[in-house]
N, C-alpha and C positions, 0 to 999 in steps of 0.2 A: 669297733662299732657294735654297738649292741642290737640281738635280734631277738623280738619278743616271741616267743613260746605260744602257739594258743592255749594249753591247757598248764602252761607253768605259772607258779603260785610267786607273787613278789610283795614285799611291804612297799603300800604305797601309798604314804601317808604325804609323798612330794610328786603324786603323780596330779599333773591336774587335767582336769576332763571340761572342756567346755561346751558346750551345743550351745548354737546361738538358732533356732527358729525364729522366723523374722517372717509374722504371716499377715499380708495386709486383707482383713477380712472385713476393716467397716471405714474403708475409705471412702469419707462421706460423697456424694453424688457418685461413684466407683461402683458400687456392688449395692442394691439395694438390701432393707436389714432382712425379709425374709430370704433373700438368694443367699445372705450370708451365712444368716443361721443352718441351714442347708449345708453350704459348704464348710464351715464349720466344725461341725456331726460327722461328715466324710470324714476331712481331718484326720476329727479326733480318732474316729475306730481306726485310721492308717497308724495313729502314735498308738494307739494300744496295741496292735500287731507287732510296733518294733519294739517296743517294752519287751512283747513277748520273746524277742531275740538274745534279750540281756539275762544272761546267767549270772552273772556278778553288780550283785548293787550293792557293797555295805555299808553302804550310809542310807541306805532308804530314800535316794535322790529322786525316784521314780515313783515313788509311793502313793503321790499323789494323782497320778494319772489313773483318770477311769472316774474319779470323784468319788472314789472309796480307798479306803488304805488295803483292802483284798481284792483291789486291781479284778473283778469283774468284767471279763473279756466280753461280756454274752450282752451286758446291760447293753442300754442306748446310751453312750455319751453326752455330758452337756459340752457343753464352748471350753475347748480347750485352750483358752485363753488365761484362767486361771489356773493353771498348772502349774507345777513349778517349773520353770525353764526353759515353757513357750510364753515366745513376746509375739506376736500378742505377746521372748525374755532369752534372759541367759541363764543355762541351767550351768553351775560351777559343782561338777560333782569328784567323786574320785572310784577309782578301780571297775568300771564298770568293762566289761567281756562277755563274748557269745562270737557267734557267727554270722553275720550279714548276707543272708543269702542272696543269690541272683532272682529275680521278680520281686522283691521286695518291697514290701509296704510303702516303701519312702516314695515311690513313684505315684502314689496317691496323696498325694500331698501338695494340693494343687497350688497352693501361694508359697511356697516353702522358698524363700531365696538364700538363704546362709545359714549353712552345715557344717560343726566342727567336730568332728569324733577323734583329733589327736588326741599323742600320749593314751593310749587304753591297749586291752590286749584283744582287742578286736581282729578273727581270722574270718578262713575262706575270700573270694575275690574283691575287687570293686563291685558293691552294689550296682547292679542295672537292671530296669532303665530310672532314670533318675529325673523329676520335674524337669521341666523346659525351663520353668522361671526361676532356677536356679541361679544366683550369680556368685556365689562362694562355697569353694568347696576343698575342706582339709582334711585328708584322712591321714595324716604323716603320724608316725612312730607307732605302728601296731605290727599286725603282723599277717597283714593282708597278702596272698599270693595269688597265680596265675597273672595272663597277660591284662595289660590296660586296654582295656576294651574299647573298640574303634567308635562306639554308641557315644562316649562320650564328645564326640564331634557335634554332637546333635544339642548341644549347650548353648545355643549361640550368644546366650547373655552373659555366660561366665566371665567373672574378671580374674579371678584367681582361682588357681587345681594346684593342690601341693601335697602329693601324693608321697613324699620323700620318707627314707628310714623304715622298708616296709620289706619284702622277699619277692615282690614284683619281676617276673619274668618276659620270654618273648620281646619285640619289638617296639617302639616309640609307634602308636598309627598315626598314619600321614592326615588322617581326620581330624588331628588336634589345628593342622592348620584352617580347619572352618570357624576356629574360634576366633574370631575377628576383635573381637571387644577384651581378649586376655592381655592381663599386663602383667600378672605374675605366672610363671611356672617352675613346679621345683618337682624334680623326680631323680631328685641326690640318693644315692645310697641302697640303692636296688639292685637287681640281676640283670637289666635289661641288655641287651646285644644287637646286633646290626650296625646300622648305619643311623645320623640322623637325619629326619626325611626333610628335602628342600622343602617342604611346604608347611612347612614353619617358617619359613620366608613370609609368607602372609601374615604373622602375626605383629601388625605394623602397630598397636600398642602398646607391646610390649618392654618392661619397663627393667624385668628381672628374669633373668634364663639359668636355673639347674640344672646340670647334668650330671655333673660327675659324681667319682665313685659307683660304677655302673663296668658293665664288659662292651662299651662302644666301640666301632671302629672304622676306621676310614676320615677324612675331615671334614672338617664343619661346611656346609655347603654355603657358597659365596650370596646367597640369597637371606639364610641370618647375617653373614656381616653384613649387611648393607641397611639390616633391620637401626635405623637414625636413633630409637629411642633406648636401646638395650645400652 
C-alpha cells in the first residue's frame, strides 16, 4: 500500500485532485441577493485563507482565487462564484499540498456541502471543526495523521466520509454513530485499533461499510449485522 510523505516530492501528472464546492448562495426566495452577497465575501476571505494552506499548486489551479492572479489575501473579495472550481464548480486540478490545520478556514464556509481533497499530499489531521451543511466529505489518499476526531459526529447531514488510504490513528469514535443520514463509510487502510463501536448500529442508511486494513480487534458487533441495508 502506498503512504504519501508530506514533504516527499512525486510526478504527478496522473494524480487527480478534485474539490467540488457546491455553495447554494442565490437560491432564489432562500437567501435574499444582499444577505447573499454578504455571505458570499465571508466565503470568499475563508477560500483565500485555505489557498493560503496550499504550498504546491503547479498548475496554477488557484490562481484565480482573490480576483487577481497575486492571490491578495488583504483585498476584499468579490463572489467567489467565479473562481475557478467553486460551483457556484469543480475544480480538476493536480499535486496540490500543505497542511490543513485544526481551526481551519473551511469552517467558515457556511454553504459548503461537498469537499473532495483526494489523491494530494495533504498532511497534519482531519481539519475541524467543519460546516454543519456539509454532506460529502473525501480526504482518502494523502497523508493525513492523528485520531479521527469525535467532532465529526457533529455532521449530521453527511452522506458519505471516506477517509481511507491516509496514517490515521487511535480509535473508530462511537460519534460517527450520530451520523444518521451516512450511507457511505470508508476508513480502509489506516492505523486505526480497538474495537468497533456498536454505535454504528445506528447508521441504518448505510449502504457501504470500510474497514479493513486497519489494527482492529475483537468482532463486529451484532448491531452492524443487523444494519438491513449494508
Amino acid at each position: 500500500m502506498e503512504r504519501h510523505g508530506c514533504s516527499r516530492h512525486r510526478h504527478c501528472s496522473f494524480v487527480l485532485l478534485i474539490i467540488v464546492v457546491v455553495v447554494a448562495y442565490l437560491l432564489v426566495g432562500v437567501v435574499p441577493a444582499l444577505q447573499a452577497s454578504v455571505i458570499a465575501e465571508d466565503d470568499g476571505r475563508a477560500l483565500m485563507q485555505f489557498q493560503s494552506l496550499i504550498t504546491e499548486d503547479p498548475y496554477g489551479a488557484l490562481a484565480s482565487w482573490g480576483g487577481s492572479s497575486g492571490s491578495n489575501h488583504s483585498a476584499s473579495p468579490a463572489t467567489p462564484c467565479g473562481w475557478c472550481g467553486v460551483t457556484c464548480g469543480t475544480l480538476r486540478g493536480l499535486g496540490l499540498g500543505g497542511a490543513i490545520v485544526a481551526q481551519s478556514s473551511l469552517s467558515s464556509l457556511t454553504y459548503l456541502r461537498w469537499l473532495d481533497l483526494s489523491q494530494n499530499r495533504l498532511c497534519s489531521g482531519v481539519p475541524t471543526p467543519l460546516p454543519l451543511s456539509l454532506e460529502y466529505l473525501n480526504l482518502s489518499r494523502n497523508a493525513l495523521q492523528g485520531a479521527v476526531s469525535s467532532e465529526l459526529g457533529s455532521l449530521r447531514r453527511l452522506r458519505v466520509l471516506v477517509l481511507d488510504t491516509n496514517n490515521l490513528t487511535g480509535g473508530i469514535p462511537a460519534s460517527l454513530g450520530n451520523l444518521t443520514s451516512l450511507t457511505d463509510l470508508a476508513l480502509t487502510g489506516n492505523h486505526l485499533s480497538g474495537h468497533i463501536p456498536s454505535a454504528l448500529g445506528n447508521l441504518h442508511a448505510l449502504t457501504s461499510l470500510y474497514l479493513n486494513d486497519n489494527m482492529l480487534e475483537g468482532s463486529i458487533p451484532l448491531s452492524v449485522f443487523n444494519l438491513s441495508s449494508l
